[in-house]
C-alpha positions in Angstrom: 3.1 -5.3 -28.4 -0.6 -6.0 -27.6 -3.2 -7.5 -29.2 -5.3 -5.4 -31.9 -8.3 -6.8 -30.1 -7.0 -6.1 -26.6 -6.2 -2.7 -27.2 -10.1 -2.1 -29.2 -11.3 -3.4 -26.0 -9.0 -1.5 -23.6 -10.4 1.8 -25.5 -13.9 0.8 -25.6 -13.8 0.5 -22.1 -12.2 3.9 -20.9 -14.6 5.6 -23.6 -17.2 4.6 -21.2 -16.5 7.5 -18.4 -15.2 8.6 -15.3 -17.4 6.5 -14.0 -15.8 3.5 -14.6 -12.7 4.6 -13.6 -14.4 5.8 -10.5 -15.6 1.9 -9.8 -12.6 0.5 -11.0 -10.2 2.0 -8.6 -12.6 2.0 -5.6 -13.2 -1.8 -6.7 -9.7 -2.3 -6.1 -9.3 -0.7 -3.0 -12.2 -2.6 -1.8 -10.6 -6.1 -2.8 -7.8 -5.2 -0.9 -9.5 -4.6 2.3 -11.2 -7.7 1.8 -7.3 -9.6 1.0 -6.1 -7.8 4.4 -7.6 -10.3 6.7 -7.0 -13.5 4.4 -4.3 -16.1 5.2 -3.9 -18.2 2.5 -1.0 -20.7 1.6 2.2 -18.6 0.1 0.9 -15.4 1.2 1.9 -15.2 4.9 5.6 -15.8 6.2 5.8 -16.4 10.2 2.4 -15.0 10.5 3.1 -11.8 8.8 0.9 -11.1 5.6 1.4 -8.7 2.5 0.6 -5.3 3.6 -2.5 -4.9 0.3 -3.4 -1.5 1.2 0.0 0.0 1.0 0.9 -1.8 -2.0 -2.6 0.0 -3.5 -1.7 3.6 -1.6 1.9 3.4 -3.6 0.1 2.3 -6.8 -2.4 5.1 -6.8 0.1 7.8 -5.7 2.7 7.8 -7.9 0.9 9.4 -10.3 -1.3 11.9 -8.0 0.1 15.3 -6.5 1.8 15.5 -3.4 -1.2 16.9 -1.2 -4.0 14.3 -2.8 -1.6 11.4 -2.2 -1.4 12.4 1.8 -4.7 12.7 2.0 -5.5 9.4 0.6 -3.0 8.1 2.9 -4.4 9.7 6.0 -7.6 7.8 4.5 -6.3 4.4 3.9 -4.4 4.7 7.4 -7.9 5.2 9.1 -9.1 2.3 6.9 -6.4 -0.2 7.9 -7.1 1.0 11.5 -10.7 0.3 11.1 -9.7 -3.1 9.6 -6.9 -4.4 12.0 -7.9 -2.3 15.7 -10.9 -3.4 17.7 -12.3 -0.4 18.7 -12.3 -0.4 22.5 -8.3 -0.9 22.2 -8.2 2.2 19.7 -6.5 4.7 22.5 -3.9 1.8 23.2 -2.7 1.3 19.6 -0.5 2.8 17.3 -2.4 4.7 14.2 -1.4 3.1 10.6 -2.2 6.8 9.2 0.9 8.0 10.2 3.2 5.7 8.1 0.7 5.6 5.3 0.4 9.3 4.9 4.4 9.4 5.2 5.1 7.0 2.7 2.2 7.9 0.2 3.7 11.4 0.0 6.8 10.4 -0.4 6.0 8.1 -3.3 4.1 11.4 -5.1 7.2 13.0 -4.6 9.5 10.5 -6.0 7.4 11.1 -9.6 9.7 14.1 -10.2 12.6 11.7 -10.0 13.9 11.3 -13.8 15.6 7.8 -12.2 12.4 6.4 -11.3 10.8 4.1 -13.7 7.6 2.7 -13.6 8.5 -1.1 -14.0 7.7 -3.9 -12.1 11.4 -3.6 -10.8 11.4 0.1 -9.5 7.7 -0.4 -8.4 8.4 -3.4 -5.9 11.3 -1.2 -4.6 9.7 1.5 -3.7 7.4 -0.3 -2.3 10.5 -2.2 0.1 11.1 0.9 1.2 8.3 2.3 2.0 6.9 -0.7 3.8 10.3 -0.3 6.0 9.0 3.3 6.6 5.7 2.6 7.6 6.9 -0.4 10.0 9.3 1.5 11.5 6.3 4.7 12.2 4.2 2.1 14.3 7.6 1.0 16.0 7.9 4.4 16.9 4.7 5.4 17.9 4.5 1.8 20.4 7.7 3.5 21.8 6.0 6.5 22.4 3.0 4.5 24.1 5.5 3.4 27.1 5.9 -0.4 25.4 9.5 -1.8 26.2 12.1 -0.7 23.7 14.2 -3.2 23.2 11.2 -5.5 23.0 9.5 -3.1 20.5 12.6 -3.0 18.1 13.6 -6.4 18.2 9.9 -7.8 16.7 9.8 -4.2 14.6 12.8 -5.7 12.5 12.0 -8.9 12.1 8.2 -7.7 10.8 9.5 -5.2 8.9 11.5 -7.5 6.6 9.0 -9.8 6.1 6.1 -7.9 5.8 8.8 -5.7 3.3 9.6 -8.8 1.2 5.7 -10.4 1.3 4.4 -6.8 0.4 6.6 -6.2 -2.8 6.9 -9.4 -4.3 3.4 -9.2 -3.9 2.9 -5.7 -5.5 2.6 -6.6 -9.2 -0.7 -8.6 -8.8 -2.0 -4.9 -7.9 0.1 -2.7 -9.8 0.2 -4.8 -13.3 -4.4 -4.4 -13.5 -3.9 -0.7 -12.3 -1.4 0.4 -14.3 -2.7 -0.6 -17.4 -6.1 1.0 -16.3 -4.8 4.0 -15.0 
């Protein structure tokens, strides 16, 4: 049960407007574009990191409407591009919007799911699985750009796990502050 003062504060503070809510969320989108580049101790395994923008995409869309939740995925894909592609090696390189916009409107849709439960638990599962999905879409689309297949799939499952395990233990550092906002 929380705090009398807690919860006077928590209601002061969404009294203030849209606004707020507005900053808050693009605040912590922002953080995590600025956590996507950082390698610190504990948060990297084999030189694979959490994946912070997907763990905010999932956050943000379980609540939103199937269409809205794409289209922030298409947005966030084009983001993570922008963070992790130089830009003369853009036509070379697999797109992250595919997998985001795939798994972000598959997270809106799993809100009509009377199974799913917005825990810590079902969160950093769904997040698992759709960190698998969105590994296995740039897998894909480097098979598509002539890379060698078995060469392709034999890194694509060993980053996928990792980056699958890193990414959802990860995922209540985000969801716990967002949730309770939101």
């Amino acid at each position: 049960m929380p705090h009398p003062i807690s919860k006077m504060i928590i209601k002061w503070w969404q009294g203030l407007g849209v606004g707020q809510n507005l900053l808050l969320t693009m605040g912590a989108l922002v953080i995590c574009c600025l956590l996507m580049p950082l390698r610190l101790p504990g948060m990297t395994l084999m030189e694979v990191a959490p994946n912070w923008l997907l763990i905010w995409l999932i956050c943000w869309s379980l609540n939103r409407p199937v269409v809205l939740a794409i289209v922030a995925g298409i947005s966030i894909g084009l983001v993570q591009d922008s963070l992790t592609i130089p830009a003369e090696f853009m036509h070379l390189s697999p797109s992250h919007t595919w997998g985001m916009a795939l798994t972000a409107g598959l997270t809106a849709l799993l809100q009509k799911q009377r199974y799913i439960k917005e825990n810590f638990i079902s969160i950093a599962l769904i997040v698992f699985a759709m960190t698998i999905i969105a590994e296995t879409m740039i897998a894909i689309q480097l098979s598509f750009l002539g890379f060698d297949l078995s060469e392709v799939w034999a890194k694509q499952q060993q980053i996928t796990l990792i980056s699958a395990l890193l990414t959802s233990l990860w995922t209540p550092v985000v969801y716990f502050p967002l949730s309770k906002w939101w």
